[in-house]
N, C-alpha and C positions, 0 to 999 in steps of 0.2 A: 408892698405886699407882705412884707417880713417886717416888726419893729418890737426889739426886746427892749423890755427898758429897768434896768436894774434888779435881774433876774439873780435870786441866793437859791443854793439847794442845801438841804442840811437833814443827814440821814439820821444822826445821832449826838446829841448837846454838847457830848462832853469830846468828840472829836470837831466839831464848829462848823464852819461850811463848807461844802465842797466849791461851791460857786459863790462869788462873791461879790454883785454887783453892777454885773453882764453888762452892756447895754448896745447895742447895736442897729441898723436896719439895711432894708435893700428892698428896690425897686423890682415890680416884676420885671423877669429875664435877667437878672442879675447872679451873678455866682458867687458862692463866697469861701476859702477853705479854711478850717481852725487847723491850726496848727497850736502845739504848749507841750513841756514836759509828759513824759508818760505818765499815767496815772491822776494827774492833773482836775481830771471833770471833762473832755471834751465829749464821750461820750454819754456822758451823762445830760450835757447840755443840748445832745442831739435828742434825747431820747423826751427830754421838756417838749423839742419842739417838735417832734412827733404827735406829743400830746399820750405818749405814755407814761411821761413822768410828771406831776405835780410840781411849781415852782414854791421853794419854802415862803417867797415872799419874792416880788415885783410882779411886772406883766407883760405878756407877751400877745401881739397881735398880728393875726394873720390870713390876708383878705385874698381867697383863691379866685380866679379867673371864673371857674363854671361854677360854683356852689356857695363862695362866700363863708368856707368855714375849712376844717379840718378832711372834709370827705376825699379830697382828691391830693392828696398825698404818698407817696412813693416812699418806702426804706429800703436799701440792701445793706444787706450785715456783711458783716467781716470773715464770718464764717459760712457766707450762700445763701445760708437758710433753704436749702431746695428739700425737698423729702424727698427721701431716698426707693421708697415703692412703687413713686410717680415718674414715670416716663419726662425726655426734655419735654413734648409737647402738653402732657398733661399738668408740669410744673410750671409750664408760661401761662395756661389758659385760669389756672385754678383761682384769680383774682376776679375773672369775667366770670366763672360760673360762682363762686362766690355773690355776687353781684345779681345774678340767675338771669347773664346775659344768653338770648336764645344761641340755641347749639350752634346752629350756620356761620353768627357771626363772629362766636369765638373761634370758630375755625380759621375763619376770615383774618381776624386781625394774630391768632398766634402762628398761621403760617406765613402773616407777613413781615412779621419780626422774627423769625427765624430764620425767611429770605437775608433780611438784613444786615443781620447778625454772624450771616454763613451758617446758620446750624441748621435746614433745611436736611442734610444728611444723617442728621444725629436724630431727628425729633423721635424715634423709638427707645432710644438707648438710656441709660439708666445714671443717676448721678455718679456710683462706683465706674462706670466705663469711661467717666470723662478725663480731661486733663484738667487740672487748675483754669487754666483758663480759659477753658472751655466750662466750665461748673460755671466761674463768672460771666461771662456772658449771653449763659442761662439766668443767669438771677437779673442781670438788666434788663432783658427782656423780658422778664414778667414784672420787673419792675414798671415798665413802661406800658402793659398789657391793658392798662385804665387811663393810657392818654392822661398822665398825670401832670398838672400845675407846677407841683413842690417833689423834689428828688431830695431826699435825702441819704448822702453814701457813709456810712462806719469803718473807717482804713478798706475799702471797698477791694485794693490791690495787694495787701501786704502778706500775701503767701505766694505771690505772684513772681517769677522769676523777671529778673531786669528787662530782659526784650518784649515780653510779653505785656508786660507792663506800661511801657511803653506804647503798645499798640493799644491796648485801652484805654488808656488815657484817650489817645485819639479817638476812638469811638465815641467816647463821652462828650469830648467836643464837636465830632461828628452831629451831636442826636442836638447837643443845645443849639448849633447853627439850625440845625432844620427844624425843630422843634419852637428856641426860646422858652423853654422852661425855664425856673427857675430852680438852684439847686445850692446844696451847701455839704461840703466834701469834710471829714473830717482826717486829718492822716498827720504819719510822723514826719513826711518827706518833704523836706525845704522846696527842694526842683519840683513835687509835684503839688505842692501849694502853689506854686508859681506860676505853672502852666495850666491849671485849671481852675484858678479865682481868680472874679474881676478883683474880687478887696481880699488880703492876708487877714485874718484874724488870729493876734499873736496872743497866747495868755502866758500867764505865769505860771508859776510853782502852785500847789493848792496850799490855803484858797485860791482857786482858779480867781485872776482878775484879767481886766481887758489891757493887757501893757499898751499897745500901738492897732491900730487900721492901718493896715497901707493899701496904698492905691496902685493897683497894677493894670498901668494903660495900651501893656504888648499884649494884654490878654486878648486869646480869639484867634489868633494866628497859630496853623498849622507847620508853621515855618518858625516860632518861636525859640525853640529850642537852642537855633541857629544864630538867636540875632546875641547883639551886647546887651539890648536893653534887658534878654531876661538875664545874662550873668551879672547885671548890674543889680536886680530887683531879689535875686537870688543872695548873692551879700547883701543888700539890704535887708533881708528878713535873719540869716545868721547875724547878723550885727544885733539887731533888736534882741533875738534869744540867746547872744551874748558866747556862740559856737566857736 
């Protein structure tokens, strides 16, 4: 579904590349999270596969389930991205009317992800009256408001306090079991690379390069957290970035 292949980004000549070489793929339903150095390029390299950013040079290919191109793709930023004037229920729907889905059944589908999501009590209330994370899972919810293919998340938790975090994560695993989208995490967090990619994508320093893949086969388990195999999978990714 996903196959990068020797993707460079290079914003200005005489700083070189920010990316250098990329190359990747995955199957639909497949996860994947980048982990690298801060500052790195990882979101830069999200934002290629958005198709917001041009790559300086390789290519990237990406075959979606309903459309066959870019249409049905999914972002949540790091920062919510919600607009602050629009109500939670008017922030989840504004993708379907975007869309110029009829009225009934954006009602439909954003108070059924509200359901889901617990925010059913909230759907009046304004992004200033949320909590963190509560804001967040307003923004997955309209992320998901187009039944999307491809999720793509930018540090999607990292204002998030530890418990709460936690519990996201699990919804996110949550939405892939029932769902099977496909999706690709980017964040600084060794454990939560771990519990939310089938594959580790480790880079380096910038130029971002592809140090290691690793294959993480505890992936999927809600009970993960618990087991050796992830504190094993866990050192193995600080081993590679060298922690």
């Amino acid at each position: 579904m996903i196959q990068a292949k020797n993707l460079c980004k290079m914003f200005d000549p005489e700083d070189g590349n920010v990316l250098d070489r990329i190359s990747f793929s995955l199957k639909a339903g497949e996860t994947l999270s980048v982990i690298g150095p801060s500052g790195c390029g990882k979101t830069t390299l999200l934002y290629i596969l958005a198709d917001l950013l041009s790559p300086s040079a390789g290519t990237i290919e990406i075959q979606e389930k309903n459309t066959g191109g870019y249409d049905n793709t999914s972002f949540i930023l790091q920062d919510f991205g919600l607009f602050p004037w629009k109500t939670v229920s008017e922030n989840v729907s504004l993708p379907l009317k975007l869309r110029r889905t009829p009225l009934k059944d954006r009602q439909e589908v954003t108070g059924t992800l509200l359901k889901e999501l617990g925010l059913s009590s909230l759907s009046s209330k304004y992004p200033v009256q949320l909590s963190g994370g509560q804001k967040q899972r307003v923004a997955i919810a309209r992320a998901l408001a187009t039944d999307p293919d491809i999720l793509l998340m930018d540090e999607p938790f990292s204002s998030i306090d530890a418990l709460h975090r936690e519990r996201l994560q699990n919804i996110i695993l949550e939405i892939w079991h029932q769902r099977k989208l496909t999706y690709i995490i980017v964040t600084h967090s060794v454990e939560e690379a771990v519990f939310l990619g089938n594959y580790i994508l480790v880079l380096t320093d910038r130029p971002a390069r592809v140090k290691e893949v690793i294959s993480n086969s505890g992936f999927g388990m809600q009970s993960y957290r618990r087991q050796s195999s992830y504190f094993d999978t866990v050192n193995q990714v600080r081993g590679v970035m060298e922690i």
